[in-house]
N, CA, C and O atoms as a GROMACS GRO file, in nm:
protein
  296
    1UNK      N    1  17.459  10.364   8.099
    1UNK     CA    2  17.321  10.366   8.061
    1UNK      C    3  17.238  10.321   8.179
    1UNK      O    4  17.282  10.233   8.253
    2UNK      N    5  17.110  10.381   8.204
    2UNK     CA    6  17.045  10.368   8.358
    2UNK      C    7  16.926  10.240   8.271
    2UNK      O    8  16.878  10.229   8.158
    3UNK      N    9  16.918  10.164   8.399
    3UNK     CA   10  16.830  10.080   8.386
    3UNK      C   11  16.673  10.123   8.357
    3UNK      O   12  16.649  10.239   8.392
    4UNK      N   13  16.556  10.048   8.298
    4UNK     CA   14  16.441  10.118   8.295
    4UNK      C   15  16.360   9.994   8.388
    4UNK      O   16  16.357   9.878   8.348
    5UNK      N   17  16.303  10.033   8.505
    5UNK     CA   18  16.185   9.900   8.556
    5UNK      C   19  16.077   9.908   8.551
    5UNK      O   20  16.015  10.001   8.603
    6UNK      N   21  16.018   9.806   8.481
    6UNK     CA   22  15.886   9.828   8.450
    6UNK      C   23  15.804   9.774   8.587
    6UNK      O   24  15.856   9.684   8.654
    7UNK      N   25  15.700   9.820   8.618
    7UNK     CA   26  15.623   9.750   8.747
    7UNK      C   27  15.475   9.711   8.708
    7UNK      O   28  15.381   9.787   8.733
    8UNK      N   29  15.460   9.605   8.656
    8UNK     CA   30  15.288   9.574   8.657
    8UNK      C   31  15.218   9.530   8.744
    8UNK      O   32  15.246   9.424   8.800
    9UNK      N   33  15.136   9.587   8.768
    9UNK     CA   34  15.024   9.522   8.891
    9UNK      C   35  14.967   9.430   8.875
    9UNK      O   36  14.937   9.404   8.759
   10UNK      N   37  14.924   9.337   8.980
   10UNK     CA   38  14.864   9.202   8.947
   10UNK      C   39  14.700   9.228   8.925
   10UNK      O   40  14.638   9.326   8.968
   11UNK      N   41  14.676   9.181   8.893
   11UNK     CA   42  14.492   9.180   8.877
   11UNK      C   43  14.407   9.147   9.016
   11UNK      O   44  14.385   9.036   9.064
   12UNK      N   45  14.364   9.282   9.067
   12UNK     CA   46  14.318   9.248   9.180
   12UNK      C   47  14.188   9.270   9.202
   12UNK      O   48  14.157   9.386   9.228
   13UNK      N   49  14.084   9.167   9.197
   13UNK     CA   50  13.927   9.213   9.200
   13UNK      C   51  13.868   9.196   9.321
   13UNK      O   52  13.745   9.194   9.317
   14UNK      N   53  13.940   9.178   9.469
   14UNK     CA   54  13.865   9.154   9.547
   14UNK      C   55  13.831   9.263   9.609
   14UNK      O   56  13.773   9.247   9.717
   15UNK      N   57  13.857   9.416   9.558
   15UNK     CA   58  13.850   9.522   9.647
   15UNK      C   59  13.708   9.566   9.676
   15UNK      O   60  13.669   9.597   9.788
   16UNK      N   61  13.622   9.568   9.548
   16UNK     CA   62  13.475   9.654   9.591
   16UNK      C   63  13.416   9.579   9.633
   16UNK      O   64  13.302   9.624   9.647
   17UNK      N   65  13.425   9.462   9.673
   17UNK     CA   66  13.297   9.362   9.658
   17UNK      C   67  13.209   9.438   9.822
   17UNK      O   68  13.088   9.450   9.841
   18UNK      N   69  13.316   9.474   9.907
   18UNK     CA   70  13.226   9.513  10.064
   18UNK      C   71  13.172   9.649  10.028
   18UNK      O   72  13.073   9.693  10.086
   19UNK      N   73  13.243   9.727   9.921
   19UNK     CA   74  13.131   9.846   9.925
   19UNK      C   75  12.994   9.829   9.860
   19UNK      O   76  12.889   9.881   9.896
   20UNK      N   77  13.018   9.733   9.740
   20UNK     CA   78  12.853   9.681   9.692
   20UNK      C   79  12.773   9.641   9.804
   20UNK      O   80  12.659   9.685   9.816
   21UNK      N   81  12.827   9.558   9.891
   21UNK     CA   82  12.748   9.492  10.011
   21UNK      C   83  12.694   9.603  10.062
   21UNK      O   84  12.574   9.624  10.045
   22UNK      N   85  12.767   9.685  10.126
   22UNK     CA   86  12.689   9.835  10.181
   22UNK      C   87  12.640   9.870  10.115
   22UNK      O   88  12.532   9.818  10.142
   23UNK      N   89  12.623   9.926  10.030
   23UNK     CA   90  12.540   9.986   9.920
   23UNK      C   91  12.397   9.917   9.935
   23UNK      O   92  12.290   9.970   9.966
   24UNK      N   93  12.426   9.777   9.904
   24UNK     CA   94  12.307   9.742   9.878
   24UNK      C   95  12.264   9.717   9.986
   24UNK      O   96  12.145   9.692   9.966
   25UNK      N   97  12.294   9.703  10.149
   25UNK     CA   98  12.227   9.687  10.229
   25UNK      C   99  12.160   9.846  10.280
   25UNK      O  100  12.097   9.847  10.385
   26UNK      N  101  12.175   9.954  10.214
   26UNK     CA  102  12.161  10.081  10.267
   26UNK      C  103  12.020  10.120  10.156
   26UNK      O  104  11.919  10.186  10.176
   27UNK      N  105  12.070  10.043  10.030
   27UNK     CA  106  11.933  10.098   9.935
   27UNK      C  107  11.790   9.968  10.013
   27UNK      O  108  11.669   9.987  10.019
   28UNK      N  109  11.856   9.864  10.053
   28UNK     CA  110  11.737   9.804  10.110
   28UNK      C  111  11.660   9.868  10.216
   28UNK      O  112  11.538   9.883  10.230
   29UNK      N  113  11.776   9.909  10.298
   29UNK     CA  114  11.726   9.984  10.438
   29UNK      C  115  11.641  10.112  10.416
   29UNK      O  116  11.568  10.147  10.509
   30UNK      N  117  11.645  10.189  10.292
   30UNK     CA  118  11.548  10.335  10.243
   30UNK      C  119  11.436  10.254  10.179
   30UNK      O  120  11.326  10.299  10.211
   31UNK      N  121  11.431  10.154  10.100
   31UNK     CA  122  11.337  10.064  10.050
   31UNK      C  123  11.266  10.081  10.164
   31UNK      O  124  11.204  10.188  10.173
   32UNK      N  125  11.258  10.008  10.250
   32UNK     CA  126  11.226   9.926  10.353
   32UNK      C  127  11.109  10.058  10.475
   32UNK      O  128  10.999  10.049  10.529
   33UNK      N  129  11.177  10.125  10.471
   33UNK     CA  130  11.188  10.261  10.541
   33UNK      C  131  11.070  10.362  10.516
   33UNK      O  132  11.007  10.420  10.606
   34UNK      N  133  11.047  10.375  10.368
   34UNK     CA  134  10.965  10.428  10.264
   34UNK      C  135  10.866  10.351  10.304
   34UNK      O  136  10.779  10.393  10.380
   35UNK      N  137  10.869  10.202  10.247
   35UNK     CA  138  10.726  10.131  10.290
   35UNK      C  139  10.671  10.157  10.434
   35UNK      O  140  10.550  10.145  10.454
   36UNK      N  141  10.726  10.180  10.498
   36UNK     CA  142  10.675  10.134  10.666
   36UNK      C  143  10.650  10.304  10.695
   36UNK      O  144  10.581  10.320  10.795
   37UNK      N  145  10.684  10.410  10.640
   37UNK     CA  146  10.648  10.544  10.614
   37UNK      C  147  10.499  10.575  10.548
   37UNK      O  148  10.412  10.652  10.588
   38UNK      N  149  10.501  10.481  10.427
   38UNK     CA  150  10.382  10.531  10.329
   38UNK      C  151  10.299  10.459  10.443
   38UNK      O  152  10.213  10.516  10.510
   39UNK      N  153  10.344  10.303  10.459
   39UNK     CA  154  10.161  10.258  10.545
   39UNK      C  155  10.141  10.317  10.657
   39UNK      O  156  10.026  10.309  10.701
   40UNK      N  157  10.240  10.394  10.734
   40UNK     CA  158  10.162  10.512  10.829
   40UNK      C  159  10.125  10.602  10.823
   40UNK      O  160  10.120  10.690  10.909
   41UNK      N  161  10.080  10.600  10.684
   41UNK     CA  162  10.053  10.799  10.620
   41UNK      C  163  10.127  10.896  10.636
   41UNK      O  164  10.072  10.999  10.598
   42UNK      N  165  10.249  10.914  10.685
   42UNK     CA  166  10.355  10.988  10.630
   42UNK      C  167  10.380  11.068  10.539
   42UNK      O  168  10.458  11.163  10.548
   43UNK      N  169  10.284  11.022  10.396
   43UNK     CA  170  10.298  11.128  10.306
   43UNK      C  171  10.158  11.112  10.256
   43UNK      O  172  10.127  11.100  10.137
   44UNK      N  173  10.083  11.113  10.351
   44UNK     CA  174   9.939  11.127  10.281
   44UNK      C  175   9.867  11.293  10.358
   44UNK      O  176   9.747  11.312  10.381
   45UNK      N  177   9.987  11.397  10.386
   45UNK     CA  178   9.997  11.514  10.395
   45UNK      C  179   9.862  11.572  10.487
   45UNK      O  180   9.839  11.693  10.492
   46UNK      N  181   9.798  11.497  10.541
   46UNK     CA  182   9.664  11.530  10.630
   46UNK      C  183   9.715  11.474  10.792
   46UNK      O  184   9.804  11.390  10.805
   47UNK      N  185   9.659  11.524  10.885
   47UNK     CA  186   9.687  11.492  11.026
   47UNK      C  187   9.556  11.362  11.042
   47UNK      O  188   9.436  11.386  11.032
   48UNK      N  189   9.600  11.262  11.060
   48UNK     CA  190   9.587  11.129  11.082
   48UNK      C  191   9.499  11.132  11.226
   48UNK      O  192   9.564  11.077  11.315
   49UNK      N  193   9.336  11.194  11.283
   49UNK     CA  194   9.308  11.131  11.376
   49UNK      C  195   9.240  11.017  11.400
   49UNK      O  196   9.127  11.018  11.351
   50UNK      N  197   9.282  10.873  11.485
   50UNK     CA  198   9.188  10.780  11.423
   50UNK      C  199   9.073  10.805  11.555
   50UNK      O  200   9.094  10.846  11.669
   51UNK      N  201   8.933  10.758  11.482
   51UNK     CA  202   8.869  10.741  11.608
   51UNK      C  203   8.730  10.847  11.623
   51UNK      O  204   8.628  10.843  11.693
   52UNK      N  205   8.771  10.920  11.545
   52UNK     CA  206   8.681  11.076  11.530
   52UNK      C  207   8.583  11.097  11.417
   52UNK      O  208   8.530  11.206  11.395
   53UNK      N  209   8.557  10.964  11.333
   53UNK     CA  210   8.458  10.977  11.251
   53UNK      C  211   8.312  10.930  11.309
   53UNK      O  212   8.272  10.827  11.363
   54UNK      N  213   8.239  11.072  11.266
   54UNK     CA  214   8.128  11.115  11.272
   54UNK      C  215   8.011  11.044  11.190
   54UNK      O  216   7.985  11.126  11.102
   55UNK      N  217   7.928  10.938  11.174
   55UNK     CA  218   7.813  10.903  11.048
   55UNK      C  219   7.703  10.918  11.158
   55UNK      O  220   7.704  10.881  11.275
   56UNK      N  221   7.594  10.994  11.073
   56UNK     CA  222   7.469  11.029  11.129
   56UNK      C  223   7.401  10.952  11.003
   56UNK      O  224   7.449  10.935  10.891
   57UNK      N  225   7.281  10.912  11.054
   57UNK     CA  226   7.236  10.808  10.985
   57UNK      C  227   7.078  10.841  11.040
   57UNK      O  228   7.054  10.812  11.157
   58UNK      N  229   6.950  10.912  10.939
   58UNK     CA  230   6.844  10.884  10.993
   58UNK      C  231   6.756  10.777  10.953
   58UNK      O  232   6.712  10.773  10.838
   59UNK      N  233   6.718  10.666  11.064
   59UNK     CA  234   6.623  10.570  11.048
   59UNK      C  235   6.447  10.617  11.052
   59UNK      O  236   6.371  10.673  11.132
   60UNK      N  237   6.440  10.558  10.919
   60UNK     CA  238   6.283  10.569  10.951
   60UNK      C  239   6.202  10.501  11.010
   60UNK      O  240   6.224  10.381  11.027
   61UNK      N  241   6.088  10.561  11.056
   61UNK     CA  242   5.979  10.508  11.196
   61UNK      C  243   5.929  10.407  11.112
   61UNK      O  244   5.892  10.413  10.994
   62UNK      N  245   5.938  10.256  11.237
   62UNK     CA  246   5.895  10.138  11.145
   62UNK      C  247   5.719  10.154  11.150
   62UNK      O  248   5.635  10.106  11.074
   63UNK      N  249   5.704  10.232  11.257
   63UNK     CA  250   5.521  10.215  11.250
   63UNK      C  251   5.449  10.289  11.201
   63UNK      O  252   5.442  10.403  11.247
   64UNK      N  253   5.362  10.246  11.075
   64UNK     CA  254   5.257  10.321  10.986
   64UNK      C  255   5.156  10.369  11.026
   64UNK      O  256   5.070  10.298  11.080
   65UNK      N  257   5.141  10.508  11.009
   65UNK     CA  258   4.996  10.542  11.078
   65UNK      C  259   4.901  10.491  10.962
   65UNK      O  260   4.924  10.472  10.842
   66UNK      N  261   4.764  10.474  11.051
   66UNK     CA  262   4.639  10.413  10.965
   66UNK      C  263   4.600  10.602  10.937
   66UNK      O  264   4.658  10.705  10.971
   67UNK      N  265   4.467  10.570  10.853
   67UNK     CA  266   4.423  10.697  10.793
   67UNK      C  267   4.353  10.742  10.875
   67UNK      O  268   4.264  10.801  10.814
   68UNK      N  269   4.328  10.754  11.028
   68UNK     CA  270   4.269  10.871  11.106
   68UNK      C  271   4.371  10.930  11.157
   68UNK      O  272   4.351  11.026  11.231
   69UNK      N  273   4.518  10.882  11.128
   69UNK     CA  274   4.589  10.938  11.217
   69UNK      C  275   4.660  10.901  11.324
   69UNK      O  276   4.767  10.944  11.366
   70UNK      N  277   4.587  10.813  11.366
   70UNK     CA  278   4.642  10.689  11.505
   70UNK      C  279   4.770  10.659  11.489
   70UNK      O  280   4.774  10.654  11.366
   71UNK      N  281   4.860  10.639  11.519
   71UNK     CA  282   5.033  10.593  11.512
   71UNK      C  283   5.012  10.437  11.564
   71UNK      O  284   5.085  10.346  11.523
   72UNK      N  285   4.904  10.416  11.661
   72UNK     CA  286   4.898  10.263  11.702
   72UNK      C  287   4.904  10.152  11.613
   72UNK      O  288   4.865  10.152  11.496
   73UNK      N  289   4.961  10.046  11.684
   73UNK     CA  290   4.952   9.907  11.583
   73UNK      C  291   4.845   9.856  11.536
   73UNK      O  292   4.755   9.857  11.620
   74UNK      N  293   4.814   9.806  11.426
   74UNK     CA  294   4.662   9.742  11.425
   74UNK      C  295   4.644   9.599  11.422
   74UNK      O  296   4.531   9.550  11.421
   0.00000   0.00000   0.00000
């Protein structure tokens, strides 16, 4: 009659712990990545020139003409 051997494995939990570590240092690193993307406008889909805004602004003449017409001060 042939022998039967049973083989149980021991309980071994130290295996994933370094792929969580990567993992989570890789979802930080796209975190991270994204932010520093969006605050350079990256996805604000327009060409970014700084420096080139235009405001025209008309001021009105501080000096009142009198009623002949004169523009002079009185």
């Amino acid at each position: 009659m042939a022998d039967t051997i049973v083989n149980t494995p021991g309980n071994n939990n130290d295996g994933g712990s370094a792929g969580w570590v990567v993992a989570l240092v890789v979802i930080i690193a796209l975190v991270v990545g994204g932010i520093v993307l969006y605050q350079n406008g990256f996805f604000s889909g327009g060409e970014k020139t700084p420096g080139t805004t235009n405001i025209n602004v008309t001021v009105p003449n501080p000096v009142t003409p009198n009623a002949t017409g004169d523009a002079s001060t009185q």
